[in-house]
C-alpha positions as YAML, in Angstrom:
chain: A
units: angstrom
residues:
- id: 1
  name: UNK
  ca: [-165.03, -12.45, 33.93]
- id: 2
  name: UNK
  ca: [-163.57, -9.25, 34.19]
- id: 3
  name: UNK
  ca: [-160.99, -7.94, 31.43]
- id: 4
  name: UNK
  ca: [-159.02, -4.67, 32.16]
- id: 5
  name: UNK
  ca: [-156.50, -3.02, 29.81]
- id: 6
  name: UNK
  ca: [-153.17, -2.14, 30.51]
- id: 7
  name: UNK
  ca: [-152.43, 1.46, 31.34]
- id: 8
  name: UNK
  ca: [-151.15, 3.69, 28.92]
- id: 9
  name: UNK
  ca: [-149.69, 6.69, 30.61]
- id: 10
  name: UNK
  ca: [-149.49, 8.11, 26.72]
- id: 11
  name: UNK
  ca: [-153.47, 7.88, 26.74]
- id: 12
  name: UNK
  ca: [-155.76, 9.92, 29.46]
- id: 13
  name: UNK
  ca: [-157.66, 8.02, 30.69]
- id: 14
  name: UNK
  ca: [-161.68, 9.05, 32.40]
- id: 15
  name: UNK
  ca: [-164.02, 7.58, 33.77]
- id: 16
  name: UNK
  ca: [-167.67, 9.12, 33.87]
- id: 17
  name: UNK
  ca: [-170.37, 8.97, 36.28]
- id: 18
  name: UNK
  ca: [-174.13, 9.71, 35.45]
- id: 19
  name: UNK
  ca: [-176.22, 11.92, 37.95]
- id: 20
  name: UNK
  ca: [-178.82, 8.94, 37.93]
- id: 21
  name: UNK
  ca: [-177.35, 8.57, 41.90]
- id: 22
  name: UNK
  ca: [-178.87, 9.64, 45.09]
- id: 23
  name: UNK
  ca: [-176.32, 10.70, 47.37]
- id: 24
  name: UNK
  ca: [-176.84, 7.52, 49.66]
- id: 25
  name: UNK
  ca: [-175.70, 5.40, 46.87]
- id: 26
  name: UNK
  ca: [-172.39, 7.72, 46.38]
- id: 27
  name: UNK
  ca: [-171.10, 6.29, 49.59]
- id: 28
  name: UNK
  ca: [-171.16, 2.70, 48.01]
- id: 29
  name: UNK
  ca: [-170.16, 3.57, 44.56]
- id: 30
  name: UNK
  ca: [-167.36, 5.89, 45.24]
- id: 31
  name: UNK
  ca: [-165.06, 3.03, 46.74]
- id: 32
  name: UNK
  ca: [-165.18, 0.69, 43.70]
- id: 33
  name: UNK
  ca: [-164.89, 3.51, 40.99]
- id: 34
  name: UNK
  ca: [-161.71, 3.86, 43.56]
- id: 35
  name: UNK
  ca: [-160.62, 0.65, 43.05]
- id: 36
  name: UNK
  ca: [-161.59, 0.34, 39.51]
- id: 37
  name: UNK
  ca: [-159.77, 3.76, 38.88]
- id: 38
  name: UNK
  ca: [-156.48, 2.62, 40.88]
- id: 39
  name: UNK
  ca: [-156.36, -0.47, 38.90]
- id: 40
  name: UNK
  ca: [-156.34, 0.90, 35.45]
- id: 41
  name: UNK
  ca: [-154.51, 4.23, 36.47]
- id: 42
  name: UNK
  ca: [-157.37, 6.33, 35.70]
- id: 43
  name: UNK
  ca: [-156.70, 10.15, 37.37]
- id: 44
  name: UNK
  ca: [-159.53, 11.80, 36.10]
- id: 45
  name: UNK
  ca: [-163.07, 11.36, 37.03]
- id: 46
  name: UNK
  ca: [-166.34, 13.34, 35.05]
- id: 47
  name: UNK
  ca: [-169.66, 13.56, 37.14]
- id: 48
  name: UNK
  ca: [-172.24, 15.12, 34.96]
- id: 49
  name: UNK
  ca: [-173.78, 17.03, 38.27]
- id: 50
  name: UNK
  ca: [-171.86, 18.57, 41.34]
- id: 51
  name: UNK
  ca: [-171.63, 16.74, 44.13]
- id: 52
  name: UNK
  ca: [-174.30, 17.65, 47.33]
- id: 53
  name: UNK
  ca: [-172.39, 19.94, 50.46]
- id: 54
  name: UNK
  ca: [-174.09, 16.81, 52.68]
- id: 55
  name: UNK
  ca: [-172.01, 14.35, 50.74]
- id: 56
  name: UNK
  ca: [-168.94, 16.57, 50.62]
- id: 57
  name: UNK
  ca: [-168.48, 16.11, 54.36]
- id: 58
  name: UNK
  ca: [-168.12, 12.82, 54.60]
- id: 59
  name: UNK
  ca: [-164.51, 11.28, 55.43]
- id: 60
  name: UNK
  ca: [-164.04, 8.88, 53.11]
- id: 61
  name: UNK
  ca: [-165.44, 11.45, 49.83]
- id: 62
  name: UNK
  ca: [-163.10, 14.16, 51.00]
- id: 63
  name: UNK
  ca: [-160.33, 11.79, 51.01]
- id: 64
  name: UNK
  ca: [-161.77, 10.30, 47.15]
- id: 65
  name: UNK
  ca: [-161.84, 13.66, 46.10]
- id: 66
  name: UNK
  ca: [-158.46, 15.03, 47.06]
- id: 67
  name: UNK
  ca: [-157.12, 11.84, 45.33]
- id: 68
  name: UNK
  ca: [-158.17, 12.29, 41.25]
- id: 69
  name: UNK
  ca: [-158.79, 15.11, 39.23]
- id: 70
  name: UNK
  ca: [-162.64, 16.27, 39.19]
- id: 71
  name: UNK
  ca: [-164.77, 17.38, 36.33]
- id: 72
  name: UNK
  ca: [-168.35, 18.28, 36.36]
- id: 73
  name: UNK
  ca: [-170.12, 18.31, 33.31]
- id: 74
  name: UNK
  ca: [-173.66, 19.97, 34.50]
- id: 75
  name: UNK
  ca: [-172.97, 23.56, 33.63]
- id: 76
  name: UNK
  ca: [-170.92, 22.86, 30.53]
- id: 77
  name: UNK
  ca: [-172.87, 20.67, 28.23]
- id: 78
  name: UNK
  ca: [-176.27, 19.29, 29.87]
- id: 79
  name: UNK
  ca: [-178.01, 22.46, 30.67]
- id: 80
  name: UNK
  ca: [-177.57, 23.42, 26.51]
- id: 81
  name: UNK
  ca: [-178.39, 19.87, 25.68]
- id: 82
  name: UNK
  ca: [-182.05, 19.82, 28.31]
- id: 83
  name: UNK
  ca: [-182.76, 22.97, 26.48]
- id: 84
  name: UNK
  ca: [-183.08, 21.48, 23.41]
- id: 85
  name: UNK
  ca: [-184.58, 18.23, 24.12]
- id: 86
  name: UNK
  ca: [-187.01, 20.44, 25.75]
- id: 87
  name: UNK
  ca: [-187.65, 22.83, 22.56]
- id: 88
  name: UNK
  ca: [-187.98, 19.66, 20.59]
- id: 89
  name: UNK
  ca: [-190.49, 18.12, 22.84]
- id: 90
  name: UNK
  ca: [-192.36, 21.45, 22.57]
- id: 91
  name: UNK
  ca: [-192.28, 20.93, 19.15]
- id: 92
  name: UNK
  ca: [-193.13, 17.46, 18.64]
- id: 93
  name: UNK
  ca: [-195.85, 16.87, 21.37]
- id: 94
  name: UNK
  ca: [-197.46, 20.21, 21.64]
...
């Protein structure tokens, strides 16, 4: 069972999406974030890496797209945090 909470146009709402997808599993993900995201209200959607041009194209992922506001989180936050999980792995396991 499935609980959702009501809506809160006071609170802003997100939803996040890891980059542990291959764009072939985009195309069956993207329709029940959709519906997930229409049912709670959510308008804005975080993917921690840019979408692919290939993926882009499709139809139904423009349309998704036009539809919420986008975030990508890949050049903000990840690239700073991969450089210092790297310096510490340097560090730890020489």
């Amino acid at each position: 069972m499935m609980l959702f909470k009501k809506y809160d146009p006071k609170n802003k709402n997100k939803i996040f999406i890891d980059s542990g997808f291959v764009d072939s599993q985009y195309l069956w993900l993207l329709p029940t974030v959709d519906g997930y995201c229409k049912k709670l209200g959510i308008k804005k959607i975080i993917f921690q890496r840019k979408l692919s041009s290939r993926l882009k194209k499709n139809s139904f992922i423009k349309n998704f797209l036009k539809n919420y506001e986008i975030e990508y989180l890949e050049k903000k936050y990840f690239i700073i945090f991969k450089l210092a999980v790297l310096a510490l792995s340097i560090v730890l396991f020489p």
